[in-house]
C-alpha positions as CSV (number, residue, x, y, z in Angstrom):
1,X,239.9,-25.1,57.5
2,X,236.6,-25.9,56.2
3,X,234.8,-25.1,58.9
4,X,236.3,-22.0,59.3
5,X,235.2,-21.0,55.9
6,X,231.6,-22.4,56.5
7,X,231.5,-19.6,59.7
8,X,232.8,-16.7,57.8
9,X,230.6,-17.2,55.1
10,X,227.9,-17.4,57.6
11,X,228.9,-14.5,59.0
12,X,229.0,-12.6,55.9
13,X,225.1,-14.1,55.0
14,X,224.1,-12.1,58.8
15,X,225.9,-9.1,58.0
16,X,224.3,-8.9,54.3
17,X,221.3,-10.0,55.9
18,X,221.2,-7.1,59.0
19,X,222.4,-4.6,56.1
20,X,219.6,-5.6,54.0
21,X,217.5,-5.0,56.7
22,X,218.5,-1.7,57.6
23,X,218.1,-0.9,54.2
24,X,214.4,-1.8,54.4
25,X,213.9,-0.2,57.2
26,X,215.1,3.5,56.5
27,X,213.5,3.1,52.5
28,X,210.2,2.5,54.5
29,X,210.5,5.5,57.4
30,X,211.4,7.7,54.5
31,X,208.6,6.5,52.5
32,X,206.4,7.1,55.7
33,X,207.7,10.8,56.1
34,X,207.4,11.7,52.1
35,X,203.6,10.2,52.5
36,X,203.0,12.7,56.0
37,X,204.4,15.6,54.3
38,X,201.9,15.2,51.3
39,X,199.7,14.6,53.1
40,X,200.2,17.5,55.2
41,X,200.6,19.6,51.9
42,X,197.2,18.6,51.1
């Protein structure tokens, strides 16, 4: 019992931690595009 709540919260921790990730990811391309297009503006 316990250890089956030790892997499910585990799992949960990877999950929040390739969500987190993603999140990272796509604030930083966007970042990346909004700096290009002033850039281009300029």
């Amino acid at each position: 019992m316990e250890h089956g709540a030790r892997l499910s919260t585990s799992r949960v921790m990877a999950i929040a931690f390739i969500f987190m990730s993603v999140l990272i990811v796509l604030s930083l391309s966007v970042n990346l595009i909004q700096g290009v297009n002033n850039y281009r503006l300029q």
